[in-house]
C-alpha positions in Angstrom: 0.8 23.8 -10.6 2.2 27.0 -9.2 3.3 27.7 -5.4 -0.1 29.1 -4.2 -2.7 26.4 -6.2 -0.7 23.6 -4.4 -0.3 24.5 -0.9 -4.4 25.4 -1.3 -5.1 21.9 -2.4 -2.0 20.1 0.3 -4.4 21.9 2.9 -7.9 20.6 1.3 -6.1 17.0 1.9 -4.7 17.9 5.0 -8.6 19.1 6.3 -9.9 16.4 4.9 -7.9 13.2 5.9 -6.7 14.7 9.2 -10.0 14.4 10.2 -10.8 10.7 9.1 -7.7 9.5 10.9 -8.0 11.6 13.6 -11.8 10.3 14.5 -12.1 7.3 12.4 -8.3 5.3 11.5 -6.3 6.6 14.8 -7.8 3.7 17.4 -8.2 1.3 14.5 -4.8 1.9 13.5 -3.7 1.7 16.7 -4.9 -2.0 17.4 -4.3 -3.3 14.2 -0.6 -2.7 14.1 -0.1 -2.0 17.7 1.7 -4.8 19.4 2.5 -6.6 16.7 6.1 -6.0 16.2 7.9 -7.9 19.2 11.3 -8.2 20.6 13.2 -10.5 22.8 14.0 -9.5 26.1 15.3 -12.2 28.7 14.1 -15.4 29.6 12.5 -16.1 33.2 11.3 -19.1 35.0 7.9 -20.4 34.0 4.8 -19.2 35.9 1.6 -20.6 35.9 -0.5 -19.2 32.8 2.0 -18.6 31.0 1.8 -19.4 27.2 3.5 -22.9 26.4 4.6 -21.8 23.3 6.9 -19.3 24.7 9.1 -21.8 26.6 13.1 -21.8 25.7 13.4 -25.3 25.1 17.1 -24.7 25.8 17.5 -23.2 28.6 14.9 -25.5 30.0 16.9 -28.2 29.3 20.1 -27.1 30.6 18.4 -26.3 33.8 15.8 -29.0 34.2 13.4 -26.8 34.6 11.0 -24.9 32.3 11.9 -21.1 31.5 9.9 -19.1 29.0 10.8 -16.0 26.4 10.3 -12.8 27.4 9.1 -10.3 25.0 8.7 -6.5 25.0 6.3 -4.5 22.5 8.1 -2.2 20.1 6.7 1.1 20.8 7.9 2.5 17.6 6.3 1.1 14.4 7.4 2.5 10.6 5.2 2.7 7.5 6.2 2.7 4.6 3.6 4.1 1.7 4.6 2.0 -1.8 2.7 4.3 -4.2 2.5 3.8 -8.5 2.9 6.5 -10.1 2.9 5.5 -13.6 0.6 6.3 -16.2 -2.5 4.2 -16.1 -3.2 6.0 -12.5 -4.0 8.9 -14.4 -6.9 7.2 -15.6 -10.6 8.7 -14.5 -14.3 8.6 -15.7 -16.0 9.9 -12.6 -14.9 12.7 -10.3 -11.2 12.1 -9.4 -8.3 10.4 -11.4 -7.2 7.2 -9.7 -3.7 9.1 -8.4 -6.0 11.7 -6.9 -7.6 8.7 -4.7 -4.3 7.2 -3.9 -3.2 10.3 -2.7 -6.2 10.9 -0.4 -5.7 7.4 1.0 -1.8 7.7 1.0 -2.2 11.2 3.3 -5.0 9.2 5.7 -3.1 6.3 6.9 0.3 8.9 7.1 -1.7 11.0 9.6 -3.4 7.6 11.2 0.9 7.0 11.7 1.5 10.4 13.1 -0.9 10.5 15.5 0.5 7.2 16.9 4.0 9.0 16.9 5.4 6.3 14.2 7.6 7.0 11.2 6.1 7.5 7.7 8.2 7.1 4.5 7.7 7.1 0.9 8.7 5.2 -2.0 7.0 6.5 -5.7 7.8 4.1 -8.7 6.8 3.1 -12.1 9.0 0.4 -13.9 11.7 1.7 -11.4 12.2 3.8 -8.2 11.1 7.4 -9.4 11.5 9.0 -5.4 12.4 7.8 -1.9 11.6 9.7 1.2 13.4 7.6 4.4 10.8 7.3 6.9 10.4 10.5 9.9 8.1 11.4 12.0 6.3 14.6 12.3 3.9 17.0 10.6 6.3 18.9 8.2 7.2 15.5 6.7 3.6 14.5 6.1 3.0 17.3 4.3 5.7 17.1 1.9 5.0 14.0 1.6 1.2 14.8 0.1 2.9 17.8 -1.8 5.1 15.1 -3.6 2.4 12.8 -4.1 0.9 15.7 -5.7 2.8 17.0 -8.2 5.3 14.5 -9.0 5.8 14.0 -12.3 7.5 10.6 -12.9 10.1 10.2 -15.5 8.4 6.4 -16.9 4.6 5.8 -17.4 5.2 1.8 -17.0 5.5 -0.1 -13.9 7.0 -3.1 -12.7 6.1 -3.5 -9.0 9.0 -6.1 -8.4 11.6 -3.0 -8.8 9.4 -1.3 -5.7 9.8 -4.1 -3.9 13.2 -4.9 -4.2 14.2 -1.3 -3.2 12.1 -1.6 -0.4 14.1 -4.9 1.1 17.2 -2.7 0.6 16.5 0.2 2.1 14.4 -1.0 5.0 16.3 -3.4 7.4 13.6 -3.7 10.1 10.4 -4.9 9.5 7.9 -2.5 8.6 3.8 -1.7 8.1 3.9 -1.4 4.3 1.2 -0.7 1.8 1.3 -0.9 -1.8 -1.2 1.5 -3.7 -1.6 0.8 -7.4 -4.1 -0.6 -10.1 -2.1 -3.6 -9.9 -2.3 -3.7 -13.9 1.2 -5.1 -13.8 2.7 -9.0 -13.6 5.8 -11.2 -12.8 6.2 -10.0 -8.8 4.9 -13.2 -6.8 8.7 -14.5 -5.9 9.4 -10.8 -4.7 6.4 -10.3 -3.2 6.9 -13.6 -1.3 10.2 -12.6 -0.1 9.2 -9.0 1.0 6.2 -10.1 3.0 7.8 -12.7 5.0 9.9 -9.8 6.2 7.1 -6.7 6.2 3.6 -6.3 7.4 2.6 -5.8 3.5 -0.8 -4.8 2.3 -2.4 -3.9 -1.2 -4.5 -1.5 -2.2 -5.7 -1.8 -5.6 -7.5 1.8 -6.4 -9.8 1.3 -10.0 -12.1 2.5 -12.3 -14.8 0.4 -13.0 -15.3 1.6 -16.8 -11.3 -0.1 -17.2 -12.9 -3.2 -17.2 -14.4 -3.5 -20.5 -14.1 -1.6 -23.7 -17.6 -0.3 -25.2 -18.2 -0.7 -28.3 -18.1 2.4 -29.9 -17.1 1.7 -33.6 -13.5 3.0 -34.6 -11.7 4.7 -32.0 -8.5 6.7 -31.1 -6.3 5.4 -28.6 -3.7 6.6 -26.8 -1.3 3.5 -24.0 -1.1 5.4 -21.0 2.2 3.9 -20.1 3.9 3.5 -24.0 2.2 6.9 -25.3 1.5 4.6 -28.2 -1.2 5.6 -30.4 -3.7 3.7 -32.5 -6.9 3.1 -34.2 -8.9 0.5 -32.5 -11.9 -1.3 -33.9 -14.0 -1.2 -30.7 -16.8 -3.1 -33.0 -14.5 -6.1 -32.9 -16.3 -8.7 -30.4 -13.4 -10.6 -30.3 -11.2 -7.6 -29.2 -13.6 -6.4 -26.4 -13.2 -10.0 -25.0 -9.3 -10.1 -25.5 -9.3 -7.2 -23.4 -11.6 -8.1 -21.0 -10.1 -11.4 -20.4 -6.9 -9.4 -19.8 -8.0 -7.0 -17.0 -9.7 -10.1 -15.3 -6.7 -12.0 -15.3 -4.5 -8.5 -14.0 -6.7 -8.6 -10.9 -6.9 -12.6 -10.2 -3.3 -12.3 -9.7 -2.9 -9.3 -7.7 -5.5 -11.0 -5.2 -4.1 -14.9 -5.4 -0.1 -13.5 -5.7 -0.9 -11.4 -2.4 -2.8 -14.3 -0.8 -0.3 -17.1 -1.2 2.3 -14.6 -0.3 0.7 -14.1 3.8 -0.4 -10.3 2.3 -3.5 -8.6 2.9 -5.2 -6.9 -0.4 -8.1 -4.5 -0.6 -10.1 -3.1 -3.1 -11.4 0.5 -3.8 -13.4 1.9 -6.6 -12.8 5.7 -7.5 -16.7 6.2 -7.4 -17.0 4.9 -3.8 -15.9 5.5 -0.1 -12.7 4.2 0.3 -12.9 5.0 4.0 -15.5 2.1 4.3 -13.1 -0.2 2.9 -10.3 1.0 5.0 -12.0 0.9 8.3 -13.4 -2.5 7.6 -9.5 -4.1 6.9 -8.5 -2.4 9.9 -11.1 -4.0 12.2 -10.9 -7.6 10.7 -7.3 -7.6 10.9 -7.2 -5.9 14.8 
């Protein structure tokens, strides 16, 4: 994509999700994350109303008399966008590949972070860490950060979310607002999951086409792995092969949804062929 055709289509997405966090995300955003990153302050003497659970058992006893935390809200929050790059996201049947709609919801909830004067940073992977962008604040860096998410071409087509996620830990000492946009078509990251979301805010996004689910039958066919470049002749006549495969998608997404339950992490789905800003606004006003 040459100079001119990019910056034409960073400002489309710039128009267009500028606008939806501006008037739709930017209060939502606000209350759902707002508040919830506290620090300790000092302890005081216990007043009536105050919440029981915030007494220093402590200092109450050394004293013989009850004293309670004090926190303070951090003002500052940082999110971190986790986004696959690899080579399944290239997939589409309707209007827009699936990295096309990660990249729209990617640059919404970057300018829902801006306009709450937070850091955004950026972290692209496939079956490792393909780009890291530490986490600023500010206009400029939201737009390179859509120009990357743009035309970045990754140097693997597989994934392995558990590299992600592990880099993430790494890098990121203070808790964070993270979300993890991918397919999910990958397996073997509950233990790392667990461990990242007891120290992040950690949500996933799983962005899908609904014709993955199921292969048609459509006699002998052509296919190409989007993540080996492997190439074969399939028998899409075979009923036993349709079901092979179908069983395997369905048992992809069980995972994603019971690995990010059991883990404390929120998950969301959005197909390519609908609004994904009804999706969005409803997470952020169920978890507000």
């Amino acid at each position: 994509m040459d100079t001119k055709a990019l910056l034409k289509k960073v400002r489309k997405i710039e128009i267009k999700t500028r606008r939806l966090s501006d008037h739709i995300f930017g209060g939502e955003y606000h209350s759902t994350f707002k508040g919830r990153g506290m620090t300790f302050s000092e302890v005081r003497q216990y007043q009536y109303g105050d919440d029981v659970r915030a007494i220093d058992w402590n200092v109450t006893a050394r004293y013989n008399e009850p004293f309670v935390k004090v926190f303070e809200e951090e003002r500052e929050l940082t999110m971190m966008l986790l986004v696959d790059v690899s080579g399944s996201e290239f997939f589409g049947t309707v209007e827009q590949f699936k990295r096309e709609v990660l990249t729209e919801i990617s640059a919404t909830l970057a300018f829902s972070a801006l306009q709450n004067n937070d850091k955004v940073g950026l972290i692209l992977f496939s079956d490792e860490v393909e780009l890291f962008i530490p986490p600023k604040k500010g206009k400029s860096h939201v737009l390179r950060i859509i120009r990357e998410l743009l035309e970045f071409e990754p140097k693997s087509h597989k994934t392995d979310l558990s590299e992600a996620l592990k880099y993430l830990s790494n890098v990121m000492k203070k808790k964070a607002i993270v979300f993890v946009l991918s397919d999910f078509m990958a397996a073997d990251y509950e233990h790392t999951l667990r461990i990242t979301g007891k120290k992040h805010d950690l949500t996933g996004i799983r962005v899908y086409d609904p014709v993955e689910a199921e292969i048609p039958n459509l006699g002998l066919v052509r296919m190409q792995d989007a993540e080996t470049g492997q190439m074969r002749m399939v028998n899409t006549q075979s009923r036993a092969l349709r079901q092979r495969y179908a069983d395997h998608y369905r048992e992809r997404i069980r995972y994603y949804h019971e690995t990010f339950k059991r883990a404390g992490c929120g998950s969301l789905d959005c197909r390519v062929d609908e609004s994904y800003v009804k999706k969005l606004l409803g997470f952020f006003k169920q978890r507000a």
